[in-house]
Backbone and ligand atoms as CSV (ligand in chain L), in Angstrom:
chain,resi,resn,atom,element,x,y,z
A,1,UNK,N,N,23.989,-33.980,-32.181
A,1,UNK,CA,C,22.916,-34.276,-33.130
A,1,UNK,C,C,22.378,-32.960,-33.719
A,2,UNK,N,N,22.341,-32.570,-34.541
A,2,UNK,CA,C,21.998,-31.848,-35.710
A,2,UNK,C,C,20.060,-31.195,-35.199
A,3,UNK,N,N,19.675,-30.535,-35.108
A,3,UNK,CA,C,18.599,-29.753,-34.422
A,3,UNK,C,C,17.438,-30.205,-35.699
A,4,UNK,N,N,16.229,-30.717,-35.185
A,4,UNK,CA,C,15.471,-30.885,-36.368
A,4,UNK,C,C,14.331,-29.566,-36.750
A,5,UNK,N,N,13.802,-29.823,-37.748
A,5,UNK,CA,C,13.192,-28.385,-38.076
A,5,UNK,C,C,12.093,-28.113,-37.226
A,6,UNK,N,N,12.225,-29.037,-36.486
A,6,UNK,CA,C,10.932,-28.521,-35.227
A,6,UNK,C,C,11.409,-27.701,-34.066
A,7,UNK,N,N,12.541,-28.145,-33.629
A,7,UNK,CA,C,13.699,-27.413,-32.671
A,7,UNK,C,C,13.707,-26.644,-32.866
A,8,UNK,N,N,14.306,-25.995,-34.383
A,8,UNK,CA,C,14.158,-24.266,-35.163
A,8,UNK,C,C,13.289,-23.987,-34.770
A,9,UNK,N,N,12.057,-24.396,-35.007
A,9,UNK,CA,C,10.904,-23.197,-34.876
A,9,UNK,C,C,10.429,-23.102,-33.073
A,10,UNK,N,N,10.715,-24.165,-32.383
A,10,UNK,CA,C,10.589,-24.085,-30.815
A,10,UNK,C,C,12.209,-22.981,-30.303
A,11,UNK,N,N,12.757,-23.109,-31.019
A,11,UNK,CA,C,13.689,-22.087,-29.910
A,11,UNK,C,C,13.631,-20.538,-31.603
A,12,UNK,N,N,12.839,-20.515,-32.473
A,12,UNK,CA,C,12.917,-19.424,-33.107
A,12,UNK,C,C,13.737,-19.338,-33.767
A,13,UNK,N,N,14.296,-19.886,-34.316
A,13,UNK,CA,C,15.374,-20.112,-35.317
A,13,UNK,C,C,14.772,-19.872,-36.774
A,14,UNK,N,N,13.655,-20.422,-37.000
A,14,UNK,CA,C,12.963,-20.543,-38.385
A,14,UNK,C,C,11.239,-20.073,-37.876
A,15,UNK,N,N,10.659,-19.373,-38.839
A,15,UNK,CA,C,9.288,-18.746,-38.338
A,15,UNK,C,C,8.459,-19.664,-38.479
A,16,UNK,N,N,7.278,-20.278,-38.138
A,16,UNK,CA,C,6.661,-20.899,-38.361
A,16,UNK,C,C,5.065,-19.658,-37.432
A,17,UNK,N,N,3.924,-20.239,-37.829
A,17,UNK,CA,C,2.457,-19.726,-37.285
A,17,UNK,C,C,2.448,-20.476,-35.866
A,18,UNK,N,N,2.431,-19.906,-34.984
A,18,UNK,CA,C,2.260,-20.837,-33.614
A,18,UNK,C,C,0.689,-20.475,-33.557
A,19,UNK,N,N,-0.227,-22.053,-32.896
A,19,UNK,CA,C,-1.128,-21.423,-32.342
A,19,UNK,C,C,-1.401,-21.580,-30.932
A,20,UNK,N,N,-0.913,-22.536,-30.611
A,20,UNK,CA,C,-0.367,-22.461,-28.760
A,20,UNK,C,C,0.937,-23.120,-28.386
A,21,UNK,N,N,1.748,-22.826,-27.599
A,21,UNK,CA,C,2.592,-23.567,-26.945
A,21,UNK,C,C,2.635,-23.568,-25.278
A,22,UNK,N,N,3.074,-24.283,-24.988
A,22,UNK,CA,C,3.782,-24.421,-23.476
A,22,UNK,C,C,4.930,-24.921,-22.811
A,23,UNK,N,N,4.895,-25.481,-22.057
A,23,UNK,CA,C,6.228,-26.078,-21.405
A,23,UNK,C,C,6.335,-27.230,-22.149
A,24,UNK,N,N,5.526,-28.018,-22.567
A,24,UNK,CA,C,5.561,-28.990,-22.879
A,24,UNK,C,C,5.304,-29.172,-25.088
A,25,UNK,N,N,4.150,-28.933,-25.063
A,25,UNK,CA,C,4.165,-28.888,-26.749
A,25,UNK,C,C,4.431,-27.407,-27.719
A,26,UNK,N,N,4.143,-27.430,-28.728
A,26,UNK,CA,C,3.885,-26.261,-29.776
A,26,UNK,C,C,2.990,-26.841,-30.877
A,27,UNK,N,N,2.330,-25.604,-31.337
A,27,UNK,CA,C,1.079,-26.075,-32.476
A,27,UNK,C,C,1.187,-25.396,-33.263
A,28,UNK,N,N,1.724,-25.627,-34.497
A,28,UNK,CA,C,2.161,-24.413,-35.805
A,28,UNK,C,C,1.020,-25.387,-36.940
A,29,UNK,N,N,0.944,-24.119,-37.641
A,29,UNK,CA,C,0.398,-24.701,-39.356
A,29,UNK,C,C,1.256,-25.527,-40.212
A,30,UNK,N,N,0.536,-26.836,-40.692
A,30,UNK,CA,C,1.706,-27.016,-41.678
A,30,UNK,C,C,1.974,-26.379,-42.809
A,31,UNK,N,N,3.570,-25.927,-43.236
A,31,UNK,CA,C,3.836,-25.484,-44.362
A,31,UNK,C,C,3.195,-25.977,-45.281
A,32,UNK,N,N,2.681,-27.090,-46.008
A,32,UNK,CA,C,2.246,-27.471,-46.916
A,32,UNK,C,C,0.794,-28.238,-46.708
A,33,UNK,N,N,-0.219,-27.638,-46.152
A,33,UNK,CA,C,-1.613,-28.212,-45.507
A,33,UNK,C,C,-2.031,-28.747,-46.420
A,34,UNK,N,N,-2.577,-29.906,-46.449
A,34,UNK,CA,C,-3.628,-30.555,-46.805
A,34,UNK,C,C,-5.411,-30.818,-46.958
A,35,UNK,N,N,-5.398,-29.836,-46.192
A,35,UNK,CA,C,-6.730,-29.304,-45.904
A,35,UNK,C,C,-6.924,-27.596,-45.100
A,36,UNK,N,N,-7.923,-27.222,-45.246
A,36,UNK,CA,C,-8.388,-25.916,-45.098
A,36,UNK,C,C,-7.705,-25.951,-43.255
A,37,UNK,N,N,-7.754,-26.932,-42.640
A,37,UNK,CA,C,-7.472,-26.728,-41.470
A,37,UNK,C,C,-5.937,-27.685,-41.431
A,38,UNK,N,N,-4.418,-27.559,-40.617
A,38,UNK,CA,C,-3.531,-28.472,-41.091
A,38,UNK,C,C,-2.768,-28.294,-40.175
A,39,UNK,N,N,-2.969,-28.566,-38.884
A,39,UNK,CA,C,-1.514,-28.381,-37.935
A,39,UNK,C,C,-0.850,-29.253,-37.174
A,40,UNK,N,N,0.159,-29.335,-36.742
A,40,UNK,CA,C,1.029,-30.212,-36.174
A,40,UNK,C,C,1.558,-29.965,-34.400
A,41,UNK,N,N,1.204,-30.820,-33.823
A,41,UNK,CA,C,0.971,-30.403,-32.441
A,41,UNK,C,C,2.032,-31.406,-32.405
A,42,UNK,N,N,3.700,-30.731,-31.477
A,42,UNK,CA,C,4.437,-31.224,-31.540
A,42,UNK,C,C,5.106,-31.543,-30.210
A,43,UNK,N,N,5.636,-32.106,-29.800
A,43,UNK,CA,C,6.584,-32.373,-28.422
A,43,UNK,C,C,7.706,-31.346,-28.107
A,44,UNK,N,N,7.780,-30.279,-27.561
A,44,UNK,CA,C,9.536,-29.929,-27.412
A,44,UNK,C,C,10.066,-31.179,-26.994
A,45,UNK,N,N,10.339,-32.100,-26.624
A,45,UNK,CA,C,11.016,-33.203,-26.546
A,45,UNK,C,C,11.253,-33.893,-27.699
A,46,UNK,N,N,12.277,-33.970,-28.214
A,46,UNK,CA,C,12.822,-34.695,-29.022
A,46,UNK,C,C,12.489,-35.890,-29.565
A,47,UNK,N,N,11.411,-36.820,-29.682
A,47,UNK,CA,C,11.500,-37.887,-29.853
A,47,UNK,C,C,11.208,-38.329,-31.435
A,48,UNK,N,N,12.501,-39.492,-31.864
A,48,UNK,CA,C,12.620,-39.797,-33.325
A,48,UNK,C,C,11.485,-39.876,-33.944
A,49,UNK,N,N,10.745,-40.882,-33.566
A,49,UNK,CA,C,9.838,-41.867,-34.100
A,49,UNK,C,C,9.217,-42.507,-33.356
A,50,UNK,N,N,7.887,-42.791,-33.591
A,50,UNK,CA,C,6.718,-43.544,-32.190
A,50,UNK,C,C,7.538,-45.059,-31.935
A,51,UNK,N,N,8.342,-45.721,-32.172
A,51,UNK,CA,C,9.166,-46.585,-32.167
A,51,UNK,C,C,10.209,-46.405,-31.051
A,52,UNK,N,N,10.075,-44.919,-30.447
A,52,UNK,CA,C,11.245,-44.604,-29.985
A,52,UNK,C,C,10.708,-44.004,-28.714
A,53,UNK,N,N,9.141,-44.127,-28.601
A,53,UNK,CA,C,8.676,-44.404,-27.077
A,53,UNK,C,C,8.740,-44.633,-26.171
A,54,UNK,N,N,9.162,-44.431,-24.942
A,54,UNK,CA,C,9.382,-45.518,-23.741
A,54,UNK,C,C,8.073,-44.633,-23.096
A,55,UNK,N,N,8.032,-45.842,-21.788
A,55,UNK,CA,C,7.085,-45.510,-20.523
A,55,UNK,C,C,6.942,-44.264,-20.043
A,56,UNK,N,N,8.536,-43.538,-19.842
A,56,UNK,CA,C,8.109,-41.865,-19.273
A,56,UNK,C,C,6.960,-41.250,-20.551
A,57,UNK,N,N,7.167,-41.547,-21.987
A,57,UNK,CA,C,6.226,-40.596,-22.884
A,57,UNK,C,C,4.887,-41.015,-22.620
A,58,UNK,N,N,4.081,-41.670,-21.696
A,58,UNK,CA,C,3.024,-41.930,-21.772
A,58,UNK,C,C,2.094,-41.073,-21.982
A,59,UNK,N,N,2.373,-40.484,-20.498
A,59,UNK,CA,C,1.623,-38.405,-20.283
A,59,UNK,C,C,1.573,-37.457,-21.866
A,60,UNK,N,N,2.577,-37.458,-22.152
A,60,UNK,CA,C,3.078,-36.619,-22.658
A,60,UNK,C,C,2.289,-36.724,-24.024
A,61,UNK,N,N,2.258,-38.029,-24.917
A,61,UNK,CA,C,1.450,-38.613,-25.745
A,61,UNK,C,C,0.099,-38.407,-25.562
A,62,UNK,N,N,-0.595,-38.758,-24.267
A,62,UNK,CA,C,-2.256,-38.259,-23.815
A,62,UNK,C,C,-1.952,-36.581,-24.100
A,63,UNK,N,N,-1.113,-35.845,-23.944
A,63,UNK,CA,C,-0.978,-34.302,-23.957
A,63,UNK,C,C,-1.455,-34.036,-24.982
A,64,UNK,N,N,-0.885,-34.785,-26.234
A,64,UNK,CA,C,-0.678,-34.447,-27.820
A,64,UNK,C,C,-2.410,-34.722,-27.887
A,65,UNK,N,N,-2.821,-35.435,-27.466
A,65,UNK,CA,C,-4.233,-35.907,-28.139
A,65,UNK,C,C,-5.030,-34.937,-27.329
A,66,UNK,N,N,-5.117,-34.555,-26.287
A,66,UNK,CA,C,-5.929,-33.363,-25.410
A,66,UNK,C,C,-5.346,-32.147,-26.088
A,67,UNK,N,N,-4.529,-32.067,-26.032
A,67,UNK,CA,C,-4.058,-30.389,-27.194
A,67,UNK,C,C,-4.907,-30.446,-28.157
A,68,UNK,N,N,-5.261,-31.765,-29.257
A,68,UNK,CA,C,-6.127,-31.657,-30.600
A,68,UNK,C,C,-6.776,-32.028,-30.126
A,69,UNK,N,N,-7.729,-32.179,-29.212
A,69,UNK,CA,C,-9.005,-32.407,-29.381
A,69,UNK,C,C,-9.589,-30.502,-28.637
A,70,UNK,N,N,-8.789,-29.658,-28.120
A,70,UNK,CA,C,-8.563,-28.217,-27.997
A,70,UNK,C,C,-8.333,-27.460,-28.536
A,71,UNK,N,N,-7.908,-27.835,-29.518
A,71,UNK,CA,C,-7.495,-26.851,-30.883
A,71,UNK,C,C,-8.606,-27.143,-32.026
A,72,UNK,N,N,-9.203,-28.654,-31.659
A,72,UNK,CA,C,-10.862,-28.615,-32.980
A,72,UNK,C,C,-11.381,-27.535,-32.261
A,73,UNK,N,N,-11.631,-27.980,-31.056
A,73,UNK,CA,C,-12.865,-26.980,-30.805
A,73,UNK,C,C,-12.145,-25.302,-31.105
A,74,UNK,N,N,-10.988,-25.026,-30.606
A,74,UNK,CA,C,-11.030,-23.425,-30.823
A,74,UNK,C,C,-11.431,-22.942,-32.191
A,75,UNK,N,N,-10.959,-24.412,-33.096
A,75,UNK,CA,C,-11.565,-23.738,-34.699
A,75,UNK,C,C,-12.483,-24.514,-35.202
A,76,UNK,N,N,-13.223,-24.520,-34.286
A,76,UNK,CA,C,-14.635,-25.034,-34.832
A,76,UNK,C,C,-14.637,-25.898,-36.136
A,77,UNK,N,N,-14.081,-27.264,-35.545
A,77,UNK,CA,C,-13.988,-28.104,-36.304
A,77,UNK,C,C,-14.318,-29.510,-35.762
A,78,UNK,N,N,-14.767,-29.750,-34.210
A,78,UNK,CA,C,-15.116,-30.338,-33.362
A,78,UNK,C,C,-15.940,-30.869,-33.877
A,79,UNK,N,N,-17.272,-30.458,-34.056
A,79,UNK,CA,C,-18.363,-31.318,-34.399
A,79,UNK,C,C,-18.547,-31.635,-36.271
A,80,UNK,N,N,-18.026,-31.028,-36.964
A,80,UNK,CA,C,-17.787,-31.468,-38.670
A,80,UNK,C,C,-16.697,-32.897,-38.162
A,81,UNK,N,N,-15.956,-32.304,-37.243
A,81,UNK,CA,C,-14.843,-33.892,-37.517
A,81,UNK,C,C,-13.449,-33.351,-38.239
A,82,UNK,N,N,-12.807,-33.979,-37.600
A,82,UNK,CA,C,-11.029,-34.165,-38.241
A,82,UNK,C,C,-10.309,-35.386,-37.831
A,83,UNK,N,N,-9.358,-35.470,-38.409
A,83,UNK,CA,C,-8.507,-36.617,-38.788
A,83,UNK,C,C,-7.025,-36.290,-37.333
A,84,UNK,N,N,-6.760,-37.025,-37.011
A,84,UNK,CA,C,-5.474,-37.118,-36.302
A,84,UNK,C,C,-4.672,-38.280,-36.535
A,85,UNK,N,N,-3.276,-37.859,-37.392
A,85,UNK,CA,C,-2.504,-38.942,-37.412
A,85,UNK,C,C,-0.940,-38.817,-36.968
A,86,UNK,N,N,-0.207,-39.954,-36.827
A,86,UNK,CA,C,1.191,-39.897,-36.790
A,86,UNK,C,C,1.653,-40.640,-37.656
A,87,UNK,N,N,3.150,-39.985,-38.575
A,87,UNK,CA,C,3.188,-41.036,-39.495
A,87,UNK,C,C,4.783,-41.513,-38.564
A,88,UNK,N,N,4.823,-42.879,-39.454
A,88,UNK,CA,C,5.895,-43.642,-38.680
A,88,UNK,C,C,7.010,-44.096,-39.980
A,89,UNK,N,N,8.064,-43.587,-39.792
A,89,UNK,CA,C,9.331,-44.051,-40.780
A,89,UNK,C,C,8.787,-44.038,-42.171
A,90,UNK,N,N,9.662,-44.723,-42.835
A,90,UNK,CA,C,9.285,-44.657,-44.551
A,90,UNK,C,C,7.742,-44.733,-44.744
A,91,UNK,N,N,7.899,-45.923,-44.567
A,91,UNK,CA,C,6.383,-46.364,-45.339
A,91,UNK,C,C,5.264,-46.026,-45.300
A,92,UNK,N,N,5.014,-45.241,-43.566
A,92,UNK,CA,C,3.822,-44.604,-43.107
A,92,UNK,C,C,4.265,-42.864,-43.427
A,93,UNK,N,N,5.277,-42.458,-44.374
A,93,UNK,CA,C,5.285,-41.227,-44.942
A,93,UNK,C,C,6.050,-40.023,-43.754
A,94,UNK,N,N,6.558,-40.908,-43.304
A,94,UNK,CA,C,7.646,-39.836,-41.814
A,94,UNK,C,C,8.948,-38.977,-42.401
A,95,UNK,N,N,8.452,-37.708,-42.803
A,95,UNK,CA,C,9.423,-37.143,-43.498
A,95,UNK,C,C,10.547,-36.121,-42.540
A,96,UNK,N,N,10.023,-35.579,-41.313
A,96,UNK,CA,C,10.332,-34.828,-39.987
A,96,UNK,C,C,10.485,-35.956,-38.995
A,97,UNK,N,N,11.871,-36.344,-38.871
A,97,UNK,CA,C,12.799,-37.666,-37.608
A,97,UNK,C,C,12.404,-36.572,-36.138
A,98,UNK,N,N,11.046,-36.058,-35.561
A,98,UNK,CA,C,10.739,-35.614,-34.675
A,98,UNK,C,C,9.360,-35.516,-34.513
A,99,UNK,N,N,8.551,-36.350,-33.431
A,99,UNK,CA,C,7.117,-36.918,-33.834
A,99,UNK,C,C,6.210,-35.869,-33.716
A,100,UNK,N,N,5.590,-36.107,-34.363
A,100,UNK,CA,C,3.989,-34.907,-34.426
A,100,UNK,C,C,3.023,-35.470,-34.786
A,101,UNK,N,N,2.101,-35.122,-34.280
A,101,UNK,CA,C,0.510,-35.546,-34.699
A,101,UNK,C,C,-0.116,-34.315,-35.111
A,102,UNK,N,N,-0.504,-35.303,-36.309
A,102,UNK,CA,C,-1.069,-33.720,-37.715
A,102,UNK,C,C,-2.766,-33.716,-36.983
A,103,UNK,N,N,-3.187,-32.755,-37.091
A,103,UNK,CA,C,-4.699,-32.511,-36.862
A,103,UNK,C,C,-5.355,-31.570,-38.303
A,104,UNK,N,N,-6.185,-32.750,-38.957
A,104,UNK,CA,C,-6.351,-32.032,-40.064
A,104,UNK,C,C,-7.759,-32.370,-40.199
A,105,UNK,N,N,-8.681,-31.223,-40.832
A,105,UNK,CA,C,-9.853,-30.862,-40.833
A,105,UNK,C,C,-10.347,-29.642,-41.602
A,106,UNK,N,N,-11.766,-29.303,-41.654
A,106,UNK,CA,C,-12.169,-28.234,-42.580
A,106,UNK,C,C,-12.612,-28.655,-43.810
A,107,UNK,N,N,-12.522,-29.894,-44.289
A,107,UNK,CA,C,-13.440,-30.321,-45.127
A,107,UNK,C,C,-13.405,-31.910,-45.314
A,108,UNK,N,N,-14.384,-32.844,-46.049
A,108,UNK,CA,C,-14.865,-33.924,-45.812
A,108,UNK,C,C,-13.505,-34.688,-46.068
A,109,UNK,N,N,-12.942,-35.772,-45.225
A,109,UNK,CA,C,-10.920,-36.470,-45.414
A,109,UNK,C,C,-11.783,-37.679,-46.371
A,110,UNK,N,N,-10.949,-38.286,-47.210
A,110,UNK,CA,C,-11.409,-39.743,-47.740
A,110,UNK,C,C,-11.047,-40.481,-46.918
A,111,UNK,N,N,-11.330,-41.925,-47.147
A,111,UNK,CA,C,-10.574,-43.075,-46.189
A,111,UNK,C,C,-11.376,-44.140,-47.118
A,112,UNK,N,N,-9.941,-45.052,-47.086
A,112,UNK,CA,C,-8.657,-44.951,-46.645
A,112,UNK,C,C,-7.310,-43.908,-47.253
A,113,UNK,N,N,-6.384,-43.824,-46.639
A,113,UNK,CA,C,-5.738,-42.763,-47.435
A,113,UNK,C,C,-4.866,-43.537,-48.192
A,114,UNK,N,N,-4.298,-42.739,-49.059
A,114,UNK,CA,C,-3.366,-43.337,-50.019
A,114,UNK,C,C,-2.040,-44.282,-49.660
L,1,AMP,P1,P,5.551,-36.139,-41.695
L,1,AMP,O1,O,5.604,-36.367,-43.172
L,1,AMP,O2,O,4.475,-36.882,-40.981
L,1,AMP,O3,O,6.917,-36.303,-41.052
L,1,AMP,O4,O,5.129,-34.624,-41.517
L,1,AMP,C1,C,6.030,-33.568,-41.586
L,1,AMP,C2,C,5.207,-32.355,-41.876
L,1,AMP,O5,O,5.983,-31.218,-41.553
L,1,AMP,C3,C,4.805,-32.221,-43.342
L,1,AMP,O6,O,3.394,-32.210,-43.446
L,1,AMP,C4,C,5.445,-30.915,-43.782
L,1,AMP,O7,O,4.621,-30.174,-44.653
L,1,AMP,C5,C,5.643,-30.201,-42.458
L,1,AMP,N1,N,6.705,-29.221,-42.423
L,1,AMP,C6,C,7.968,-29.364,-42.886
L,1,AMP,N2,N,8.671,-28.247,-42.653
L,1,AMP,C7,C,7.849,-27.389,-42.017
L,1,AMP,C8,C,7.984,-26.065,-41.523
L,1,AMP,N3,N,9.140,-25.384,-41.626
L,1,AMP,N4,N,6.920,-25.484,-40.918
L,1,AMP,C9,C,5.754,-26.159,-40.815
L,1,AMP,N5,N,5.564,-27.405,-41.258
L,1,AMP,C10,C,6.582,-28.013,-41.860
C-alpha cells in the first residue's frame, strides 16, 4: 500500500511544522489553515476512515481528543473555544485516506458549516 502523506511527514519524508508527537500521535499545522489556529492531530497508525474503526482504536481515539483539548490550552485557545472535527469519505470532505482530527480555532467558526 502506497504510504499516505501523513506517513511522509511521521517517518520525515516530507516537512511538515510538528507541534508534539509521541509513540502514539503527531500534531503538524495544516498546509492550508482555515483559521489563525489549524492543526491536525494524527494517529501514526494507519487508519482509512472512522468507518474503519474497530474496538482496539478505542484508547487511541480518547488520545486524539486529550491531545486537542492540550494543544488549546498550550495556545491559548481553551477558553475563546475551537472547533474539533473528523471528516469522513466524500461527502463529509475526506481528502487524506488517513484519519485526523483538525483542531481549529483563533477566531469566531460559523455553524453550521458548509
Ligand atoms: P481532510 O480534508 O479532512 O482529509 O483533511 C486533510 C487536511 O490535510 C487538509 O486540511 C489539508 O490542507 C491537509 N494537508 C494536506 N497535505 C498536507 C501536508 N503536506 N501538510 C499538512 N497538512 C496537509
Amino acid at each position: 500500500m502506497n504510504k499516505t502523506i501523513f506517513e511522509k511527514i511521521i517517518l520525515r519524508e516530507i516537512p511538515a511544522n510538528i507541534h508534539f508527537e509521541d509513540q502514539d500521535v503527531i500534531v503538524i499545522d495544516d498546509i492550508n489553515p482555515t483559521a489563525p489556529i489549524h492543526l491536525l492531530i494524527i494517529p501514526k497508525k494507519r487508519i482509512e476512515t472512522l468507518n474503519d474503526l474497530t474496538d482496539d482504536d478505542t484508547n487511541l481515539i480518547g488520545k486524539l481528543f486529550q491531545v486537542a483539548k492540550e494543544m488549546a490550552k498550550k495556545l491559548n485557545i481553551d477558553e475563546s473555544g475551537y472547533r474539533t472535527i473528523f471528516n469522513c469519505n466524500n461527502d463529509g470532505g475526506q481528502t487524506v485516506y488517513h484519519i485526523h482530527l483538525h483542531l481549529i480555532g483563533g477566531r469566531l467558526l460559523n455553524w453550521p458549516p458548509g
